[in-house]
Legacy VTK file of the C-alpha trace (Angstrom):
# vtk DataFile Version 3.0
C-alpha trace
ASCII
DATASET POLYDATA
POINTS 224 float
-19.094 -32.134 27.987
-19.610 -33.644 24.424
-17.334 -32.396 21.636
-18.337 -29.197 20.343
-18.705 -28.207 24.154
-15.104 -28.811 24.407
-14.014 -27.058 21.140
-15.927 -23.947 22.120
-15.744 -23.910 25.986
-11.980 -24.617 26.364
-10.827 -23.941 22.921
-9.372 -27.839 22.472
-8.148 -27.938 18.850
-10.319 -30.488 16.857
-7.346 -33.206 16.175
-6.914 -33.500 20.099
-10.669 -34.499 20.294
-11.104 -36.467 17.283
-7.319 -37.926 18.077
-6.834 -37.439 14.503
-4.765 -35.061 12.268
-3.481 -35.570 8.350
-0.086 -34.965 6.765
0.940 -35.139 3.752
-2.168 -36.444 2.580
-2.189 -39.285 5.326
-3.626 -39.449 8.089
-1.891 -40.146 11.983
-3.284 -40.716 15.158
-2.754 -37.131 17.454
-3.222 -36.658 21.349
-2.220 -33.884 23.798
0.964 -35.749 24.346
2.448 -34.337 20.893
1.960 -31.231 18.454
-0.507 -31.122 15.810
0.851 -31.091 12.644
1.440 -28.427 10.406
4.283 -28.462 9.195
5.202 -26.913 5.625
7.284 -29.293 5.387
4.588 -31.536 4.085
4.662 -29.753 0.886
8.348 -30.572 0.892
8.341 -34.252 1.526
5.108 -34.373 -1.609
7.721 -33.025 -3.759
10.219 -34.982 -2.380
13.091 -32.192 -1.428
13.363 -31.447 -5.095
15.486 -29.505 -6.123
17.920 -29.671 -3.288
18.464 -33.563 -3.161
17.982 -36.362 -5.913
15.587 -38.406 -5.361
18.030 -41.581 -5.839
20.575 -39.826 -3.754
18.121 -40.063 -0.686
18.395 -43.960 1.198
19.084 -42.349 4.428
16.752 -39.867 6.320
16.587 -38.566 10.430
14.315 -36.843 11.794
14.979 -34.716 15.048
11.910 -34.137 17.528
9.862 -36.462 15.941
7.022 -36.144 18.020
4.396 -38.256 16.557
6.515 -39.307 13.370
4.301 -37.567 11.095
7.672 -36.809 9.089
9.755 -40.253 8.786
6.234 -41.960 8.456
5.550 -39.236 5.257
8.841 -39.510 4.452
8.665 -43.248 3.908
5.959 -43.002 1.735
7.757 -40.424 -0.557
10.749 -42.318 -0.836
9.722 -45.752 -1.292
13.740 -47.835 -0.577
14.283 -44.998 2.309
15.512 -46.500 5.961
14.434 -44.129 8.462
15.459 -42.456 11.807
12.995 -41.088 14.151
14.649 -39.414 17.656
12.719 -37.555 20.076
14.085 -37.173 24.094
9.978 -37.029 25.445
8.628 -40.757 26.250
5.228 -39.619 25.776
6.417 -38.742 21.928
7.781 -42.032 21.563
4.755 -43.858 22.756
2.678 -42.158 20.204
5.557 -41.921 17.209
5.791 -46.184 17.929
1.844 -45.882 17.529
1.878 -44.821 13.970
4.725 -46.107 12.891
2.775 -49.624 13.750
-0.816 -47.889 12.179
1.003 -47.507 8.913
2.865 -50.733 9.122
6.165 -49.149 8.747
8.408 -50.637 11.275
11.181 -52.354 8.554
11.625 -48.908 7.285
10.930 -46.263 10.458
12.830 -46.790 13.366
11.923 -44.748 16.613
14.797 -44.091 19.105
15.066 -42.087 22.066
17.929 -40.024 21.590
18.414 -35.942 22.428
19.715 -34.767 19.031
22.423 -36.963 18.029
23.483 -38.586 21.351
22.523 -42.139 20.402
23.745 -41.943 16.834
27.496 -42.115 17.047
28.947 -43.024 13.827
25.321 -43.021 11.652
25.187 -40.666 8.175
22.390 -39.790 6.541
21.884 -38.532 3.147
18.950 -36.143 4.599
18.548 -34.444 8.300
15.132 -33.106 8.709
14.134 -31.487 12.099
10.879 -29.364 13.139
12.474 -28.483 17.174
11.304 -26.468 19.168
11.750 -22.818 18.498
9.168 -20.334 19.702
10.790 -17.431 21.652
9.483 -17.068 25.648
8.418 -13.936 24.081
5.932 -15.051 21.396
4.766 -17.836 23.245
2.894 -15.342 25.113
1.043 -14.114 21.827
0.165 -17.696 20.614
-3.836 -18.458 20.735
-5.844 -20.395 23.315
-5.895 -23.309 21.316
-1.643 -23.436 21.299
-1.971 -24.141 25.055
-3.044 -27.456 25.171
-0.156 -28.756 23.041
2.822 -30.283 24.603
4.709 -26.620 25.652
8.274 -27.893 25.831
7.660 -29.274 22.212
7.373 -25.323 20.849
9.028 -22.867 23.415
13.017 -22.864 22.674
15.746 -20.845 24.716
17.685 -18.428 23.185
14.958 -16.582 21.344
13.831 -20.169 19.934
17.532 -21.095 18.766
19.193 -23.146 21.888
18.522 -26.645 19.849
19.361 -25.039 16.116
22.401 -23.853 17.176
23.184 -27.295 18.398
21.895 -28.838 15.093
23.853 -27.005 13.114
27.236 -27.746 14.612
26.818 -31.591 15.012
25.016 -31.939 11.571
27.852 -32.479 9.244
29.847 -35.190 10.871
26.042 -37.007 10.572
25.785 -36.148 7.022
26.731 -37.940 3.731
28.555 -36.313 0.858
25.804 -34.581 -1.419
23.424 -34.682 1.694
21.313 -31.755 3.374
20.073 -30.334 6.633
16.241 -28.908 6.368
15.272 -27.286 9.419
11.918 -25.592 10.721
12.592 -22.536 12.632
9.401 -20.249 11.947
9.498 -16.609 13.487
13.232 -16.999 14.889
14.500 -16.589 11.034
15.602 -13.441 11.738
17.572 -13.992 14.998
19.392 -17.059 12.849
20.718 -15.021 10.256
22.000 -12.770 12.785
23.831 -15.304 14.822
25.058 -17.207 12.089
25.935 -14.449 9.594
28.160 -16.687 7.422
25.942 -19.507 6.384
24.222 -19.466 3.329
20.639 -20.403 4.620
18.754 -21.482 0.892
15.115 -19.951 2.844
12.063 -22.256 0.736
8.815 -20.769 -0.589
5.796 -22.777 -0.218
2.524 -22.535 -2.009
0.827 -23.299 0.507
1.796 -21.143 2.980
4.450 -21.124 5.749
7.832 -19.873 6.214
11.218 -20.116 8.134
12.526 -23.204 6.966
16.239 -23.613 5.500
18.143 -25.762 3.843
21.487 -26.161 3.909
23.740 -28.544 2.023
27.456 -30.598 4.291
29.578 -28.656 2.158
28.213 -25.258 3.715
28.329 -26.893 7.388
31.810 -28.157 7.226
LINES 1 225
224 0 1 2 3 4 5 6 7 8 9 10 11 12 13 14 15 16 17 18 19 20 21 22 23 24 25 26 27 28 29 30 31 32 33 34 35 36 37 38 39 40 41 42 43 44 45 46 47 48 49 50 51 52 53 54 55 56 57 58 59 60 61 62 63 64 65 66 67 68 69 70 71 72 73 74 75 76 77 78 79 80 81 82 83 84 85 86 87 88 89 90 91 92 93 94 95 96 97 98 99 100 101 102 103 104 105 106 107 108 109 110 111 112 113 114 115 116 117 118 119 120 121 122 123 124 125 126 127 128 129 130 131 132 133 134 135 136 137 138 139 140 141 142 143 144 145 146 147 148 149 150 151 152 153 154 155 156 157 158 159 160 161 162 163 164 165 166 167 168 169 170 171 172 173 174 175 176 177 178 179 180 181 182 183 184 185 186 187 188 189 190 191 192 193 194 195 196 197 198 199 200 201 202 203 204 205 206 207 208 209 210 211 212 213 214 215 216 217 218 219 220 221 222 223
């Protein structure tokens, strides 16, 4: 089958058949090993967290779930003295995160490290957690289209109605934290479920021009 067969007949999304996908306004290698991108956090990182963090407050950033380290790699270019954490538990993230991490020549600043959450960061502090986990519900993973199903499923479905890895984000994320820093987090459609369980944080929930919703932000003063 040639490549429009493909797209048509078994509804692969383009960036898994061009292995191709842009971020940010870069662009990152992509294969059915990892999710597409499409994030709103790219509008985030372009305008560089402002106004939550200073842009000369930020040396330190993590990402969680990394995938294919479209984040640190953005992140990196955004903040130009930035060192930067990349964890992800999958192997076959890794692979691909180490891939363009080495495609845009960023290995001083990006470091890739197989870790779930926070295991293999004992004693690290960041001035900014970002993390994109997985956090579709059982529930609307069922309504997702044709084209969802070819991405890596245990990189969107969640427990919990999406919130088994949030919930453990948000209690380790402040011992991991510097003073001033914040935690962004991705969690889509489970918004509502969030503020539910966690009644007493004071989610900041970002507007994007472009589109998108269900990300927080929350600074280590309102996680301690």
């Amino acid at each position: 089958e040639n490549l429009v067969e493909k797209r048509i007949n078994q509804r692969v999304p383009v960036a898994y058949l061009v292995n191709q996908a842009w971020f940010a306004g870069h662009k990152f290698y992509v294969d059915e090993r990892v999710l597409i991108p499409r994030s709103p956090f790219a509008e985030l990182i372009t305008s560089q967290f402002m106004p939550w963090i200073s842009y000369s407050q930020v040396k330190t950033i993590l990402d969680i779930g990394t995938g294919g380290a479209c984040i640190p790699i953005a992140c990196a270019y955004e903040f130009s003295e930035t060192v930067i954490d990349a964890v992800d538990i999958d192997d076959d993230a890794i692979d691909v995160a180490n891939k363009n991490v080495a495609l845009h020549e960023l290995q001083e600043r990006v470091h890739v490290i197989k870790s779930n959450l926070f295991e293999q960061l004992k004693g690290k502090k960041y001035d900014l957690i970002i993390s994109n986990p997985p956090y579709v519900g059982h529930d609307e993973m069922q309504s997702l289209p044709e084209e969802y199903l070819h991405e890596p499923r245990h990189a969107l479905e969640a427990d919990d109605n999406g919130l088994e890895l949030v919930g453990q984000i948000l209690k380790q994320a402040s011992e991991h934290l510097n003073e001033g820093g914040i935690l962004a987090v991705e969690v889509g459609n489970s918004k509502e479920a969030l503020i539910e369980q966690y009644p007493n944080l004071p989610f900041i929930w970002l507007e994007f021009e472009n589109g998108g919703d269900g990300v927080f932000v929350l600074n280590k003063a309102d996680l301690v």
